[in-house]
C-alpha positions as CSV (number, residue, x, y, z in Angstrom):
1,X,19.9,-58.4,-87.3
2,X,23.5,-59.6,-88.5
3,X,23.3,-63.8,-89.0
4,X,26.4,-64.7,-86.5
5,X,26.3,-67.9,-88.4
6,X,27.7,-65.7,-92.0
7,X,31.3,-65.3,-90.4
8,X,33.0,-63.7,-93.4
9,X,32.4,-60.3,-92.7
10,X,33.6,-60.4,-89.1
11,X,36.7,-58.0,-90.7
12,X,34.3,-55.4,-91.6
13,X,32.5,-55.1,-88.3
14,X,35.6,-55.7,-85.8
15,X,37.9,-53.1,-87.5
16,X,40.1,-53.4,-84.0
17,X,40.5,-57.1,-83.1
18,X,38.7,-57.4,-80.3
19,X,37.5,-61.3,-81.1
20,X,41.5,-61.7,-80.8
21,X,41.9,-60.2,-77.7
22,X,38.7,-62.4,-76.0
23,X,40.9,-65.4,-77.4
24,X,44.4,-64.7,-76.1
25,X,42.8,-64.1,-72.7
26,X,44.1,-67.5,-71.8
27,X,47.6,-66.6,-72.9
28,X,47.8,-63.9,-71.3
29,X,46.9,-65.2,-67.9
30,X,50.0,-67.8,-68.5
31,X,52.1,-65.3,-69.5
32,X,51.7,-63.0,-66.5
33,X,51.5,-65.7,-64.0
34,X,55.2,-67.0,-65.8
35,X,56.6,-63.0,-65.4
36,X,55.0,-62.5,-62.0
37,X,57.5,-65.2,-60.7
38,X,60.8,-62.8,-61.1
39,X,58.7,-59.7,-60.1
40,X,60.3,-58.8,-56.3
41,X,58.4,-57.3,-53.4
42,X,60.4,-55.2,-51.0
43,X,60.5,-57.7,-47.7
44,X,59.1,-55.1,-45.7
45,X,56.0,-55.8,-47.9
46,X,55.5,-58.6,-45.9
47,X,54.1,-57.1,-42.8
48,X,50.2,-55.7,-43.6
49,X,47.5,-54.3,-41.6
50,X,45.2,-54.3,-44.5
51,X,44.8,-54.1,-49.0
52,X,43.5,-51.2,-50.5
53,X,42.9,-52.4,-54.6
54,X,42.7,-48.9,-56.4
55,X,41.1,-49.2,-59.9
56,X,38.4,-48.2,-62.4
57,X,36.7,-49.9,-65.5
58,X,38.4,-52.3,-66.9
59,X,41.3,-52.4,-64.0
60,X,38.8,-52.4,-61.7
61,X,37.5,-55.7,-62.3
62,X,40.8,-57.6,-61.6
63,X,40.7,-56.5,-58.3
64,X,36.8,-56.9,-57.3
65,X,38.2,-60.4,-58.9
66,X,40.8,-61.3,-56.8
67,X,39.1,-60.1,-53.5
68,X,36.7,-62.2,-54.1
69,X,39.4,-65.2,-54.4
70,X,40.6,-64.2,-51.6
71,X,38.0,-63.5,-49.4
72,X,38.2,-67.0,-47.9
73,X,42.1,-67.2,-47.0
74,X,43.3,-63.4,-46.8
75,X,44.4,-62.6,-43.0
76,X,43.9,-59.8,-44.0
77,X,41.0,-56.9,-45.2
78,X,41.5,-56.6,-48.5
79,X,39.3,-53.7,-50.4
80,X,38.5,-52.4,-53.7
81,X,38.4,-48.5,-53.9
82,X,37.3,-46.6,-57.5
83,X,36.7,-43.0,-56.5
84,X,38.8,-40.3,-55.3
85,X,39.2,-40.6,-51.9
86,X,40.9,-43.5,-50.2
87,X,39.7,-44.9,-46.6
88,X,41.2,-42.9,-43.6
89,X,42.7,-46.2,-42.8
90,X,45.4,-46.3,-45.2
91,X,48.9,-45.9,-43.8
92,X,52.6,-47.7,-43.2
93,X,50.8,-50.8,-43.0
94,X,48.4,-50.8,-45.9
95,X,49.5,-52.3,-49.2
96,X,47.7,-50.2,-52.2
97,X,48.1,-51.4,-55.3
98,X,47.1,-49.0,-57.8
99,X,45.9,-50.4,-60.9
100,X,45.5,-48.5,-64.1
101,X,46.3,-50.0,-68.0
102,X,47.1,-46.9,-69.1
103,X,48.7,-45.6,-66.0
104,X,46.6,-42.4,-67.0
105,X,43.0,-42.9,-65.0
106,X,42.2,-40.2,-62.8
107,X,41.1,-41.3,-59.6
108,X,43.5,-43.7,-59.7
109,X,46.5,-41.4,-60.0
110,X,45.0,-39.2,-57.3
111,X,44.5,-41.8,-54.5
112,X,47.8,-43.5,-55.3
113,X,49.8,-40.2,-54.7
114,X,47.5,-40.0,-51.5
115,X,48.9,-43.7,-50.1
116,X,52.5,-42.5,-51.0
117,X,51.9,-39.5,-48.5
118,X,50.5,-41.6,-46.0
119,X,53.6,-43.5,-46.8
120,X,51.8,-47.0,-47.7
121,X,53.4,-49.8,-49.1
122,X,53.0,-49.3,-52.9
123,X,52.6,-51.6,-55.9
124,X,51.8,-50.4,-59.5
125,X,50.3,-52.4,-62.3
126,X,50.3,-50.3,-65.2
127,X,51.9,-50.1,-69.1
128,X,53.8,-47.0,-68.1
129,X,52.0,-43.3,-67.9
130,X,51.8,-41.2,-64.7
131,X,50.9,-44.3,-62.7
132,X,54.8,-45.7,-63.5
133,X,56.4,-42.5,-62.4
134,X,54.8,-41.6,-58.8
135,X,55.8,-45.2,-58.7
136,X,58.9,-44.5,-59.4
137,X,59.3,-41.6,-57.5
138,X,58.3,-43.0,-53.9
139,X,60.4,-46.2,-54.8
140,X,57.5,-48.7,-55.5
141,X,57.8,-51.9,-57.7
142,X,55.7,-51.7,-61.1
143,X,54.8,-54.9,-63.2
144,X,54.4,-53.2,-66.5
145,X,51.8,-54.5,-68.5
146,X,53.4,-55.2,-72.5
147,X,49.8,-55.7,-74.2
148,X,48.4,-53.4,-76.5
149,X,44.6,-53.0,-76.2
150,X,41.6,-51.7,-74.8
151,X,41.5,-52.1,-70.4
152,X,39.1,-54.6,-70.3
153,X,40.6,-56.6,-73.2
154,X,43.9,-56.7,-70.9
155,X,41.8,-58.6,-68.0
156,X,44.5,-61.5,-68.0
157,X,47.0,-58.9,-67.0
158,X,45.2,-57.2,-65.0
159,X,43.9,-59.8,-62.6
160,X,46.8,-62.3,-62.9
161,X,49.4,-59.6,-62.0
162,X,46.9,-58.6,-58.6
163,X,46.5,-62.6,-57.9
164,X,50.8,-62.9,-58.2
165,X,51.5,-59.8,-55.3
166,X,48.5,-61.5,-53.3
167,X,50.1,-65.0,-53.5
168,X,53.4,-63.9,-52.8
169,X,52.1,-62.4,-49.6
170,X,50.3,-65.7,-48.9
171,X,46.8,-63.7,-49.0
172,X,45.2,-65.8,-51.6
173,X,45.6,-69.6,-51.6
174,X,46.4,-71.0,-55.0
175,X,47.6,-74.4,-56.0
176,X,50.7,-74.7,-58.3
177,X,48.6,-76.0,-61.1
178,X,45.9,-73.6,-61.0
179,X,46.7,-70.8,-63.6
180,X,47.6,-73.3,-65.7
181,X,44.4,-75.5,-65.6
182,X,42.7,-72.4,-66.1
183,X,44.2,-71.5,-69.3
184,X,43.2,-75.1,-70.6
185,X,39.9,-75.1,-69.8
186,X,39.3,-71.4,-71.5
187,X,41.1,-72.7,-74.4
188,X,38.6,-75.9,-74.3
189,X,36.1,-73.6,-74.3
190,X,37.0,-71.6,-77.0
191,X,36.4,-74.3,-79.4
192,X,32.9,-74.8,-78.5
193,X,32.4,-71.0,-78.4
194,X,34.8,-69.4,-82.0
195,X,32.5,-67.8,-84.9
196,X,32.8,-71.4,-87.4
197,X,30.9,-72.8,-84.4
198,X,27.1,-72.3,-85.7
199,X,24.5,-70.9,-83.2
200,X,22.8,-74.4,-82.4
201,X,25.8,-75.0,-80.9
202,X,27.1,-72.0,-79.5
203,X,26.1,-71.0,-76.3
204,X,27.6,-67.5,-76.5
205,X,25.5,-67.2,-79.9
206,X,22.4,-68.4,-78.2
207,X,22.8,-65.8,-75.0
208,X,23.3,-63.4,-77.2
209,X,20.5,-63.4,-79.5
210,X,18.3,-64.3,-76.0
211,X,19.4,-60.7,-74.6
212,X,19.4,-58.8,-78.3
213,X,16.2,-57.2,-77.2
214,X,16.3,-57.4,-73.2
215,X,17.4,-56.0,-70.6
216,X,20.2,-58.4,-69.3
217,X,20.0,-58.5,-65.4
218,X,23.2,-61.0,-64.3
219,X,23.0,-62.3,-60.8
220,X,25.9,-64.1,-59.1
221,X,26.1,-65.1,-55.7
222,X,30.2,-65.4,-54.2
223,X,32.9,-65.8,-55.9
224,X,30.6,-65.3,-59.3
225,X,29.4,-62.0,-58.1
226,X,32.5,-60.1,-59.7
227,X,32.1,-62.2,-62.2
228,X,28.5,-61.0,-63.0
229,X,29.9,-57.7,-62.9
230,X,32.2,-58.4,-65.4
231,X,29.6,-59.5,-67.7
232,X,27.6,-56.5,-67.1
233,X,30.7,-54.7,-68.1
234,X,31.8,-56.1,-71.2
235,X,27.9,-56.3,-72.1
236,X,27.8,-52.2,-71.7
237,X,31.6,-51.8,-73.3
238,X,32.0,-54.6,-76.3
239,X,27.8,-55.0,-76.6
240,X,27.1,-51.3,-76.4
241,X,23.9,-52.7,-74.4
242,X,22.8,-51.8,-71.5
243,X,22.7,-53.9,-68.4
244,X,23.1,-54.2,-64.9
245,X,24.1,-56.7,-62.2
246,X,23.2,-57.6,-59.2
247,X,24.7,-60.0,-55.8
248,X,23.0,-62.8,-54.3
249,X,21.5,-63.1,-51.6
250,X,21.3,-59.2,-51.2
251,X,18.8,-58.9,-54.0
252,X,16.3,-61.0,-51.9
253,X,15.8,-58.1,-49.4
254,X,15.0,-55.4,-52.0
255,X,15.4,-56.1,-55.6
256,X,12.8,-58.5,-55.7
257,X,9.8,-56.2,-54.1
258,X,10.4,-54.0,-57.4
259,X,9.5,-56.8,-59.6
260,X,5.8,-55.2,-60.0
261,X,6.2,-52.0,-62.2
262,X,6.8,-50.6,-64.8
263,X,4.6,-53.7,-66.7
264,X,6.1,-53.0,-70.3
265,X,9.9,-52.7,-69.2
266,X,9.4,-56.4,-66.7
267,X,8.5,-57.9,-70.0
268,X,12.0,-57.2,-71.5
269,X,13.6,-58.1,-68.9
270,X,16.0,-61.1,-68.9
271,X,17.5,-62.2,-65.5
272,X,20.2,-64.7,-66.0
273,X,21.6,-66.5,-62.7
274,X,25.6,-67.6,-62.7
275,X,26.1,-70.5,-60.4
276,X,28.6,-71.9,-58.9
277,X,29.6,-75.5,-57.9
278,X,31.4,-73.3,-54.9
279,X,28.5,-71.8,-53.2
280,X,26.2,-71.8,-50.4
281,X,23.7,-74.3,-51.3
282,X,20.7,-72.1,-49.8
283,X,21.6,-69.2,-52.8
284,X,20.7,-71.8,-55.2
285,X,17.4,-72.9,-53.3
286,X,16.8,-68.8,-53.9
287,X,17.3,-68.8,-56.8
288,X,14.7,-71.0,-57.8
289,X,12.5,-69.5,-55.8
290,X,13.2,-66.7,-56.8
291,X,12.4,-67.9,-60.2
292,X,9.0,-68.7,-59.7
293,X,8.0,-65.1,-59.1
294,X,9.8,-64.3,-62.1
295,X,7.7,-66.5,-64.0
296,X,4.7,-65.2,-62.5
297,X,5.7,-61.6,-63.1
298,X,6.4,-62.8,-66.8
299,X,10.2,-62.2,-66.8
300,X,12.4,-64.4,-68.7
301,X,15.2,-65.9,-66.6
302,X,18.2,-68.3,-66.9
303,X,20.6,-70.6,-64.5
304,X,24.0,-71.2,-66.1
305,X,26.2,-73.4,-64.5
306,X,29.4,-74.6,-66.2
307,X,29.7,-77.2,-63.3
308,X,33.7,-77.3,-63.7
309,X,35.6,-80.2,-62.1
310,X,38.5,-77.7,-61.6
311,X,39.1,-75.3,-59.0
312,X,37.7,-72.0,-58.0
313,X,39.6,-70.0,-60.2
314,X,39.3,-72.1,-63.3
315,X,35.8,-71.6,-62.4
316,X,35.9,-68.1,-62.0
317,X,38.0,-67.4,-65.6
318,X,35.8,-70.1,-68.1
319,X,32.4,-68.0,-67.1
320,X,34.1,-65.0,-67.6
321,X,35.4,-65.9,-70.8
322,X,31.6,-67.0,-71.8
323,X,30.7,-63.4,-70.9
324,X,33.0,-62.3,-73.1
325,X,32.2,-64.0,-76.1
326,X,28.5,-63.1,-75.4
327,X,29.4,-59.7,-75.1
328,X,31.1,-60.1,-78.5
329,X,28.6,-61.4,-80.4
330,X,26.1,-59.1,-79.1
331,X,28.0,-55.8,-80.8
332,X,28.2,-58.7,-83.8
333,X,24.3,-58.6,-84.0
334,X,23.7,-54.9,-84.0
335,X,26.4,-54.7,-86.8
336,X,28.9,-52.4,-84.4
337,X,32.2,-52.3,-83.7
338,X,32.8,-53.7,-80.3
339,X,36.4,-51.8,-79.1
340,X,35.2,-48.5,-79.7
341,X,33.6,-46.3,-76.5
342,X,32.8,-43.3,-78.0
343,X,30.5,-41.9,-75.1
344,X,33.4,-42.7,-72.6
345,X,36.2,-41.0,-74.8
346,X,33.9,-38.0,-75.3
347,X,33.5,-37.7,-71.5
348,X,37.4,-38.5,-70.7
349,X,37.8,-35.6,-73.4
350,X,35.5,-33.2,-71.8
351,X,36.8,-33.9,-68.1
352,X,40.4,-33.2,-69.9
């Protein structure tokens, strides 16, 4: 196992950057926030029956994260699709916004040429590819995305440029200093989490030498369920780990009557709880009892609660940005190169 504390081989492992991506995630929240202010919406826009977020992967989690953010203030449904077919809902009155960094995803492309036939408002968030020219061609505005990396790496794009056409519709309540306090605290953060920081007092370090040889489980209840998700994701994509998440308080009517068998596989599991100074106060009363039959199953859990004084979405963006240096450190540790997703290119190849 790689010592995350020897730093000067960092190079050799992360041939494509990604530590520098995780860190500019802060900048690139400001910057989109700063450019969604000149991006127009038609004023016809204005007008909604309903929000259909269209979206896989890495684009996908910018829009399970801003219905989430939205779920308290939005007039409106608002509702995350990732397969082919779109809800027989959709028409003149549905916003989609079709999100896809590459502008090249599949499923994406088909149910966004579905909305334009059922003639619903469109929005694009892309770099450019297919996605920019159905756009185009039924009249829709784009905010292109000018960021070269991997999807999920592009999450402050992604997210921010969903969170600006919700705001601008007044579906998501936001104060003026929000995005802003945001990118501090990440960037607070960051010192307490960077590779000169040595494991004693790195909590990304610690998490992800604690989860080297389990089998993460993240649990989030609200607002931090996306965000559990995301750290499932980036755990499977930068750790090349497997992992899974789950949503509170759903998992105490099912999950939890599994916790029996199979013995040897409960033993490596690792259950880590996100809280969140935001929720209902009976999740966390399940979640410690829910930790007491962990204990007596002999699974190793975890409550991690950053406990910001900020708002929700600072909140939201400083756990993720935890995740993602755990994530990081975890392909660190197995020696691997964290961008590459050879098993997903292969299928995208095959499919092609």
């Amino acid at each position: 196992m790689t010592n995350l504390d020897q730093i000067n081989n960092l190079e050799h492992v992360d041939k494509q950057s990604m530590l520098r991506h995780i860190q500019e995630l802060p900048d690139q929240i400001e910057n989109c926030w700063e450019e969604m202010k000149s991006f127009v919406m038609p004023a016809n826009y204005i007008k909604l029956s309903n929000v259909v977020i269209l979206g896989m992967g890495g684009s996908a989690v910018g829009g399970f994260l801003a219905k989430a953010l939205a779920f308290s203030t939005s007039k409106v449904p608002i509702e995350v699709v990732n397969s082919y077919h779109l809800p027989n809902y959709v028409g003149p009155e549905t916003l989609v916004i079709g999100l896809s960094y590459s502008g090249n995803t599949e499923e994406t492309l088909t149910t966004f040429r579905e909305a334009g036939k059922k003639k619903a408002k469109l929005v694009a968030i892309t770099m450019g590819g297919e996605l920019a020219s159905i756009a185009s061609n039924f009249k829709a505005p784009v905010y292109t995305i000018n960021y070269g990396s991997q999807p999920r790496a592009a999450l402050g794009y992604l997210f921010t440029a969903v969170l600006g056409v919700l705001s601008k519709l007044d579906l998501v309540d936001l104060g003026k200093d929000d995005v802003r306090e945001s990118a501090v605290l990440m960037r607070g953060l960051a010192t307490k989490l960077n590779p000169e920081v040595p494991t004693y007092q790195n909590e990304a370090k610690k998490l992800a030498i604690t989860m080297e040889d389990k089998l993460p489980i993240i649990a989030g209840a609200g607002v931090m369920a996306p965000v559990a998700y995301r750290w499932r994701t980036q755990i499977n994509e930068n750790g090349k780990h497997l992992a899974y998440s789950l949503e509170l308080p759903e998992l105490c009517h099912n999950w939890l009557a599994g916790l029996k068998v199979p013995q040897p596989l409960l033993k490596q599991t690792y259950v880590l709880f996100i809280q969140s100074k935001h929720e209902n106060e009976r999740n966390r009363i399940r979640q410690n009892i829910i930790g007491q039959i962990l204990r007596k199953q002999g699974v190793k859990y975890d409550i991690i609660s950053l406990q910001l004084s900020g708002c929700v979405l600072s909140e939201m963006l400083v756990t993720i940005y935890l995740g993602d240096y755990v994530s990081y450190y975890m392909a660190i540790l197995k020696d691997i190169d964290p961008t590459k997703v050879e098993e997903i290119e292969y299928l995208k190849k095959q499919l092609s």
